[in-house]
C-alpha positions as CSV (number, residue, x, y, z in Angstrom):
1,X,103.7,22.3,63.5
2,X,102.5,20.9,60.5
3,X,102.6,17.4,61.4
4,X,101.1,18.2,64.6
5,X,98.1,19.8,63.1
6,X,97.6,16.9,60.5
7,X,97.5,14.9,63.2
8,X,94.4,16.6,65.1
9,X,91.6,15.8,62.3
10,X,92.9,12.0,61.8
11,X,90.4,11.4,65.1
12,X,87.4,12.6,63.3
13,X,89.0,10.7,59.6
14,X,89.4,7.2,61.4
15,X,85.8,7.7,62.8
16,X,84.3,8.3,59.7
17,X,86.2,5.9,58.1
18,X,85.3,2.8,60.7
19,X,82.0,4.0,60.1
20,X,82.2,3.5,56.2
21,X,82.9,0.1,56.3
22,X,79.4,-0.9,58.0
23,X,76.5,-2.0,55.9
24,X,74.2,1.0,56.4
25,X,74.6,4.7,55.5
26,X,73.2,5.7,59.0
27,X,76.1,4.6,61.0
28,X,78.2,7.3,59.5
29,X,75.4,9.8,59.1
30,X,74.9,9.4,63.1
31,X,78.7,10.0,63.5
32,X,78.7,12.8,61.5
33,X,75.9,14.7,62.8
34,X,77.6,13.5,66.5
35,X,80.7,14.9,65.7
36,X,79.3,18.0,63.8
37,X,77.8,19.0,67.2
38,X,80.9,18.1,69.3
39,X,83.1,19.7,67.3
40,X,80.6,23.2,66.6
41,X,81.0,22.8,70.9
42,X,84.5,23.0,71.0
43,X,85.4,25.2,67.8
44,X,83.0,27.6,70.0
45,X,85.5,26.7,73.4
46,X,88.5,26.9,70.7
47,X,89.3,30.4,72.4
48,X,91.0,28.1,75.4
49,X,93.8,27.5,72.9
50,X,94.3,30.5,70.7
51,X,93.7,32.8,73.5
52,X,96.4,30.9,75.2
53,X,99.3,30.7,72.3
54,X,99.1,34.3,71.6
55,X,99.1,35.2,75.2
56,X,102.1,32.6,75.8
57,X,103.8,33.7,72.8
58,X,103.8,37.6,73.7
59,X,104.6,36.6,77.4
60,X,107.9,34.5,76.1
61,X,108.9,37.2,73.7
62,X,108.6,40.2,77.0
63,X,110.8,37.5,78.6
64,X,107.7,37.3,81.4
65,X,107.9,34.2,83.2
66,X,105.0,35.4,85.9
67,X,102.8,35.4,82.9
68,X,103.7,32.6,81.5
69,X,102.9,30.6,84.2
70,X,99.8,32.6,85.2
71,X,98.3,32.0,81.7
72,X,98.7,28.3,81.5
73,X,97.1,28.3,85.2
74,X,94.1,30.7,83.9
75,X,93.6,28.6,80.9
76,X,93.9,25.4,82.6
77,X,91.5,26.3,85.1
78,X,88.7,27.6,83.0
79,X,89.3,24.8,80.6
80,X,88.4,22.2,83.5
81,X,85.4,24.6,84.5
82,X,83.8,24.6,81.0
83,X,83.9,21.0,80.5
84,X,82.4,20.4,83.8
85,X,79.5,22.6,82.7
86,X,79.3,20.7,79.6
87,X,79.1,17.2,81.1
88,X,76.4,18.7,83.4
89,X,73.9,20.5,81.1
90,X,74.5,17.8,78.6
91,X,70.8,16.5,78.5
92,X,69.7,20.0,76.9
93,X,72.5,20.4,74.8
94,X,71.4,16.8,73.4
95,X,68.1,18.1,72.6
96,X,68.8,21.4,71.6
97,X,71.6,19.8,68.6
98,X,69.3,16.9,67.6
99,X,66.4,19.4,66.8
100,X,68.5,21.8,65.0
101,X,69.3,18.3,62.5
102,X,66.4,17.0,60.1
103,X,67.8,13.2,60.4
104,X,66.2,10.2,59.9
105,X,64.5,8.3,63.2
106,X,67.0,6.2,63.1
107,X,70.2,8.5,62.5
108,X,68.8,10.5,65.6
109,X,68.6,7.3,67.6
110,X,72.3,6.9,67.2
111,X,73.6,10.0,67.1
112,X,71.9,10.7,70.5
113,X,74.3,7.2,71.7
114,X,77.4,9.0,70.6
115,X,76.7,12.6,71.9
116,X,76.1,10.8,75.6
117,X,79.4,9.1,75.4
118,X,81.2,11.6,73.9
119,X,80.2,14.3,76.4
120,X,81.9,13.2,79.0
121,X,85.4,13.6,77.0
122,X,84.4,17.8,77.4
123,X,87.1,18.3,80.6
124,X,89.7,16.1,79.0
125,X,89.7,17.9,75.4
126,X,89.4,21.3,76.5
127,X,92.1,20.9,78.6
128,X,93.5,19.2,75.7
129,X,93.4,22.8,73.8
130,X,94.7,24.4,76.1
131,X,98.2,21.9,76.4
132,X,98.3,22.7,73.0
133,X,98.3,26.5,73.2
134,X,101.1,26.6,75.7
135,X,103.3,24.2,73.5
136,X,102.5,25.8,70.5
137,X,103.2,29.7,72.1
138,X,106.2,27.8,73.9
139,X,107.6,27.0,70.4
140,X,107.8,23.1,71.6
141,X,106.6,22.0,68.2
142,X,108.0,18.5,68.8
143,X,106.2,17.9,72.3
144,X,102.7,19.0,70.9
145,X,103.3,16.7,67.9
146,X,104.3,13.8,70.4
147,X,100.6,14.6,72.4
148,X,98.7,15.1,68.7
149,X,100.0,11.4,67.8
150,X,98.8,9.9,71.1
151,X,95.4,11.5,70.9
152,X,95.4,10.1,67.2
153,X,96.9,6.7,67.8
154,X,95.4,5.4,70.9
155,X,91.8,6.8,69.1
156,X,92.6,4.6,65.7
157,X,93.3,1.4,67.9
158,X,90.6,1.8,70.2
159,X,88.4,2.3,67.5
160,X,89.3,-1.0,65.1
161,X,89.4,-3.0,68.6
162,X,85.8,-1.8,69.8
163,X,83.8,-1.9,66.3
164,X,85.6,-3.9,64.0
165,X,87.1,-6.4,67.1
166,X,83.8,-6.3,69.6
167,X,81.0,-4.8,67.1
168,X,80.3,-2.0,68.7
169,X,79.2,0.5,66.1
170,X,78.6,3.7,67.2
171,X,79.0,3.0,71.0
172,X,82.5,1.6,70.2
173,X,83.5,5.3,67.9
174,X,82.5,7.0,70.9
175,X,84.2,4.9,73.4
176,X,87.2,4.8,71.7
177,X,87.4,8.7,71.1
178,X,87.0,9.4,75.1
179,X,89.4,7.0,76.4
180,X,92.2,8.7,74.0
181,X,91.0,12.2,75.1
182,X,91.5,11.3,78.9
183,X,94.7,9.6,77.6
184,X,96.4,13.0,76.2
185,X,95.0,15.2,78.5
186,X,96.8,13.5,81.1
187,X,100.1,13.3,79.2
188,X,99.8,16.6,78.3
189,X,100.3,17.8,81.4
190,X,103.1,16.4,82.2
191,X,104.9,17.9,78.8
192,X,103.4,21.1,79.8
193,X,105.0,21.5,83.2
194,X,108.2,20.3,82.2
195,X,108.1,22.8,79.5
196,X,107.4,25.5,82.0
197,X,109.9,24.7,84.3
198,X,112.8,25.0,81.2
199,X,111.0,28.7,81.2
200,X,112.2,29.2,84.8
201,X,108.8,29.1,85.5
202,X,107.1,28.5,89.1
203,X,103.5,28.0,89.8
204,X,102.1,30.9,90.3
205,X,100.5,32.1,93.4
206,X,96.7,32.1,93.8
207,X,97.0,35.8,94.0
208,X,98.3,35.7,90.7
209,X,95.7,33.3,88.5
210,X,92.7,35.2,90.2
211,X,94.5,38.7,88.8
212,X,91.6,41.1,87.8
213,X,93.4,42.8,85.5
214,X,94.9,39.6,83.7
215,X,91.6,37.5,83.8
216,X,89.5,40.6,82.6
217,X,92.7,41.0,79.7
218,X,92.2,37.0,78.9
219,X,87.7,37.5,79.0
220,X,88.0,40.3,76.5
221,X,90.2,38.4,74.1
222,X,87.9,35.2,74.9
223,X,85.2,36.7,74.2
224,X,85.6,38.1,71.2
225,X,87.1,35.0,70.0
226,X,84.0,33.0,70.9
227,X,81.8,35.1,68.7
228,X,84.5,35.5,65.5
229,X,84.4,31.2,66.4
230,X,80.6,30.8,66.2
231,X,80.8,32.7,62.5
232,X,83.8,30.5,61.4
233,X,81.6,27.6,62.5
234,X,78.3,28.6,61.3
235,X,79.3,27.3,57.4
236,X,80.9,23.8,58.7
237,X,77.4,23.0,61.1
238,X,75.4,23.9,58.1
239,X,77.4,21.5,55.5
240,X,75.9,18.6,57.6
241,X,72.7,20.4,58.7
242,X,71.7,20.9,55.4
243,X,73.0,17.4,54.3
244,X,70.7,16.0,56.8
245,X,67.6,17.6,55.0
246,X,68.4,16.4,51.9
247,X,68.6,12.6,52.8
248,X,71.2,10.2,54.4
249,X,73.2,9.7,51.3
250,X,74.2,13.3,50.9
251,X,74.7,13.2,54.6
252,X,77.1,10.8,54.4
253,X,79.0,12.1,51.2
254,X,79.4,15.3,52.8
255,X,80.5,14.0,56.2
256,X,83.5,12.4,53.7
257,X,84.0,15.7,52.3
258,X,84.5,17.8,55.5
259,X,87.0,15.4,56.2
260,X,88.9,16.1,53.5
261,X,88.6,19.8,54.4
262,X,89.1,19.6,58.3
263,X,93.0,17.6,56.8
264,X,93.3,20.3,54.2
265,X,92.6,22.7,57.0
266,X,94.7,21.4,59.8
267,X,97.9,21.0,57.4
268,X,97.2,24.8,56.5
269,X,97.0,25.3,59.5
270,X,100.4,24.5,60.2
271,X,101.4,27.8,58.7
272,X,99.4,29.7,60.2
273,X,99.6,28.1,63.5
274,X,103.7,28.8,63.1
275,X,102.7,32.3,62.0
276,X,100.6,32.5,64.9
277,X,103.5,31.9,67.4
278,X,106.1,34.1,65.8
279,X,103.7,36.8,64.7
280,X,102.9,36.7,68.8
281,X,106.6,36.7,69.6
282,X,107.5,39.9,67.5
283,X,104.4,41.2,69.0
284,X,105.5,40.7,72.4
285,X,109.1,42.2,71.4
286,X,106.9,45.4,69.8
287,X,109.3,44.2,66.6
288,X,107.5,45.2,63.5
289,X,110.2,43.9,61.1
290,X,110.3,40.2,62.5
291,X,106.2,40.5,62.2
292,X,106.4,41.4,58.7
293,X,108.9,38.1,58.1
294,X,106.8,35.9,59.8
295,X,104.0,36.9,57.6
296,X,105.6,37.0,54.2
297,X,107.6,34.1,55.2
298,X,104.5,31.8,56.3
299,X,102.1,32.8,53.2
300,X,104.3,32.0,50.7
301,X,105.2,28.3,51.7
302,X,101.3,27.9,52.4
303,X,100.3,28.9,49.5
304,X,102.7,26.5,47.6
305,X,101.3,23.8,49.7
306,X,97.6,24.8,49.2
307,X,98.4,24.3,45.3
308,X,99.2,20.6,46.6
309,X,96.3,19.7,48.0
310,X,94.4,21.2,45.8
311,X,95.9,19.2,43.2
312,X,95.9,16.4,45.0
313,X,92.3,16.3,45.7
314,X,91.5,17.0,41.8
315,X,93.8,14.1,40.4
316,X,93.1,11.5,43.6
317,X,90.0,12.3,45.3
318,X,88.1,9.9,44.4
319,X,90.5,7.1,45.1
320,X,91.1,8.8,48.6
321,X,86.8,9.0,49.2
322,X,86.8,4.9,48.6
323,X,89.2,5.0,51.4
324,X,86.5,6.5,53.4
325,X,83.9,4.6,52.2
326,X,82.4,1.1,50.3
327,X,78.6,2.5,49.6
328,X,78.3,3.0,46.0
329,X,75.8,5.8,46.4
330,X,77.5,7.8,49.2
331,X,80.8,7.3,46.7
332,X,78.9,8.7,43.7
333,X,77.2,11.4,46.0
334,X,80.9,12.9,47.2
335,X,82.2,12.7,43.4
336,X,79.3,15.2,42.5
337,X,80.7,17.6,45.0
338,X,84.1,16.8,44.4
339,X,85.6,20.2,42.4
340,X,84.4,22.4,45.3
341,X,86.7,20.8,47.7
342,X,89.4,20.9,45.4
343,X,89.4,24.4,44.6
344,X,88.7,24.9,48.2
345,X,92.7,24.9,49.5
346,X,93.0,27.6,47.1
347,X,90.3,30.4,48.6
348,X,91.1,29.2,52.3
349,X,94.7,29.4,52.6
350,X,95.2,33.1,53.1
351,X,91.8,32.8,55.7
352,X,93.7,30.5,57.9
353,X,97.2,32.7,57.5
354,X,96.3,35.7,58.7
355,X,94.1,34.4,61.0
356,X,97.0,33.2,62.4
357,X,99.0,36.4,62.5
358,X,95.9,38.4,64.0
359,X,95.7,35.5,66.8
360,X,99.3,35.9,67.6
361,X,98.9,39.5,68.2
362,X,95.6,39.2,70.2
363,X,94.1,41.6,67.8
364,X,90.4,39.9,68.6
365,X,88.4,42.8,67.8
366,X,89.2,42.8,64.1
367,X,89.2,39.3,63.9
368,X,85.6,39.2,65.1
369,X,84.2,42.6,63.1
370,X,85.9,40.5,60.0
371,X,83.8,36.9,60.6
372,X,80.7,38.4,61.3
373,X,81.4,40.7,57.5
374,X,82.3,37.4,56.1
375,X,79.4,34.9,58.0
376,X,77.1,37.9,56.3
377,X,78.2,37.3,52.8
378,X,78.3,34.0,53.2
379,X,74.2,33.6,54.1
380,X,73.8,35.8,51.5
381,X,75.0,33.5,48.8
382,X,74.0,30.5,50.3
383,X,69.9,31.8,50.4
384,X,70.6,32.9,47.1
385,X,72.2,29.3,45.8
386,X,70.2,26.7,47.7
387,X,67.3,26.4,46.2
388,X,68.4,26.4,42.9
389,X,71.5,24.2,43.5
390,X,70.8,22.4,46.3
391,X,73.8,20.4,47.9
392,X,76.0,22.4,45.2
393,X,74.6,25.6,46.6
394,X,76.2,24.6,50.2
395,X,79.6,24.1,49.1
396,X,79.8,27.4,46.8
397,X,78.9,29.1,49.7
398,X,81.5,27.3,51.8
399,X,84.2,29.0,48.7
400,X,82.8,32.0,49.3
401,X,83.3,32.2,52.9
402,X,86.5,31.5,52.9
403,X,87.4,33.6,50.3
404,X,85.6,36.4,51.9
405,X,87.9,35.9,55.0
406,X,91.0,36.2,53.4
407,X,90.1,39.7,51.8
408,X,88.4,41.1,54.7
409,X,91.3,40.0,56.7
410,X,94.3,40.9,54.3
411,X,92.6,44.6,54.2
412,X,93.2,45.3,57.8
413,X,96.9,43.4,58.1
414,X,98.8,47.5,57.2
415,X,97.2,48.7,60.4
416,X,98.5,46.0,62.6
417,X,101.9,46.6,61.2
418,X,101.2,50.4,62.0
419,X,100.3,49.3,65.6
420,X,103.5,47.2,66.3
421,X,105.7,49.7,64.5
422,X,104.2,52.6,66.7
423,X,104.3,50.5,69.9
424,X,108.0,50.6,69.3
425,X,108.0,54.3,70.2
């Protein structure tokens, strides 16, 4: 699980990185506001694959082939419907995302060139998240690290080839990224049915996928997770947004930084993703003792492994941002910043764990009431901090956040045990 979710950011890391090595800061300021908005676009459609593991995860551990199947067909289908309404309102969802960024003329220029190539990636990603939700509540950890490393691989290729082989710039990060999202979209499903039919599984009827009670069950949690997503996101679009306003070098030094957080995140992630499966499982079983283990069991090994790279970001960070990077400003710009996304690991890891284990058990509502607690705090500080601090002001919010998330969360974990332990009865 780990290696799977490590796998996931390297698209946005190999971007950045192509994009470091050309003579101008605006390249990879144009790829970082790019990517900021694709990515605040699917984090917001990021329901399509938690919705699906926890609802594939408590389906498996009912022993419920019917909804197994019937999930993976609900998902798949609204995945392919979203990114068709992407790809066709894409010219105001263009506008709307360069206005909301104070970039330079030129920046805008290019960013607008990625966003128009990128968009057209929308059907083949979401469904994408969606794969991955079904392997991941399937417990086929090896499959959905074999269709992570695919997405990742064929991107880092097509990438070199088309900007540092054809000089393609920005045209060729974009290119490069939708071929490999049509490329594992398509291989996903393959792995995905053949995991299915080791379930026993048939495809459903039509009767079935267009259950009211089941789709209405799946909106609920979706929707829900769409808001609790938009106040997860809200601190990551405003890293860059407010990079933007304070000039292309901090722009660029920060879109270096995220990716060090969006790795750190991902490999966290891990656990919590693992948590996420077998908190859904025990869930499913109404098995309040195997919830507890999941929990106890996945915070203490992420928590040893946030101390790593939160050490590993303090002694080697800024060897690891030359890697990203050759500008000597936008290098000296990321050192500044540096400490925050060191101690970062540290605050977030218990964020990402039980978000997990709330996931896995579907229990949206509280997930949601806790962002929008934690989003609150986190404005708070930042209109408190920005003026005075500027770009430091972003990332001690960012700390906040995340620590805010944790607490708020770890507060309400007793009643969820309550609720599986009472289910029992």
């Amino acid at each position: 699980m780990i290696l799977a979710n490590l796998a996931i950011p390297l698209v946005g890391a190999v971007d950045t990185a192509v994009m470091g090595r050309l003579p101008d800061a605006r390249y990879l300021g144009a790829v970082a506001i790019g990517a900021a908005i694709m990515n605040a676009l699917y984090w917001m459609l990021g329901f399509l694959r938690m919705g699906t593991t926890g609802l594939t995860a408590q389906a498996l551990g009912a022993g419920d082939r019917r909804a197994l199947a019937a999930t993976a067909s609900q998902a798949a289908l609204a995945a392919l419907a979203l990114g068709a309404a992407l790809v066709a309102f894409q010219a105001p969802l263009k506008g709307l995302a360069l206005w909301l960024f104070e970039a330079s003329p030129h920046v805008e220029a290019l960013t607008g060139e990625y966003f128009s190539i990128r968009i057209w990636g929308a059907p083949a990603l979401l469904l994408f998240l969606v794969e991955m939700g079904v392997l991941f509540g399937l417990q086929r950890m090896r499959a959905a690290l074999a269709l992570s490393l695919l997405l990742n691989l064929s991107n880092a290729a097509l990438d070199f080839t088309f900007v540092i082989g054809l000089g393609w710039d920005v045209k060729g990060v974009a290119t490069g990224t939708l071929i490999s999202e049509w490329l594992a979209a398509l291989a996903g499903l393959r792995l995905v049915l053949g995991a299915l039919a080791r379930q026993g599984c048939q495809w459903p009827r039509l009767e079935a996928v267009l259950d009211r009670h089941r789709l209405a069950h799946l909106f609920q949690i979706s929707a829900n997770l769409v808001l609790r997503t938009f106040f997860v996101q809200l601190p990551f679009f405003l890293v860059t947004a407010l990079g933007a306003s304070l000039g292309d070098a901090v722009l660029a030094a920060n879109a270096v930084l995220l990716q060090f957080l969006h790795i750190m995140a991902y490999g966290l992630d891990g656990f919590a993703h693992t948590a996420e499966t077998l908190a859904g499982y025990a869930f499913g079983k109404r098995d309040a003792k195997g919830l507890r283990q999941a929990s106890g069991y996945s915070a203490v090994w992420a928590g040893l492994t946030a101390c790593l790279f939160s050490a590993a970001y303090g002694l080697f960070g800024e060897s690891l941002i030359a890697l990203f990077t050759d500008l000597a400003e936008v290098r000296t710009a990321a050192a500044a910043y540096l400490p925050w996304v060191a101690a970062l690991p540290l605050a977030a890891v218990w964020a990402f764990m039980l978000d997990g284990i709330f996931i896995g058990a579907t229990r949206t509502v509280e997930l949601r009431n806790a962002m929008i607690l934690a989003a609150a705090i986190y404005l708070a500080v930042l209109w408190l901090t920005f003026e005075p601090l500027s770009n430091h002001g972003v990332w001690l919010s960012m700390l906040v956040f995340m620590a805010a998330r944790g607490l708020i969360l770890g507060a309400m974990y007793p009643k969820l045990e309550r609720r599986t332990r009472s289910a029992q009865h």
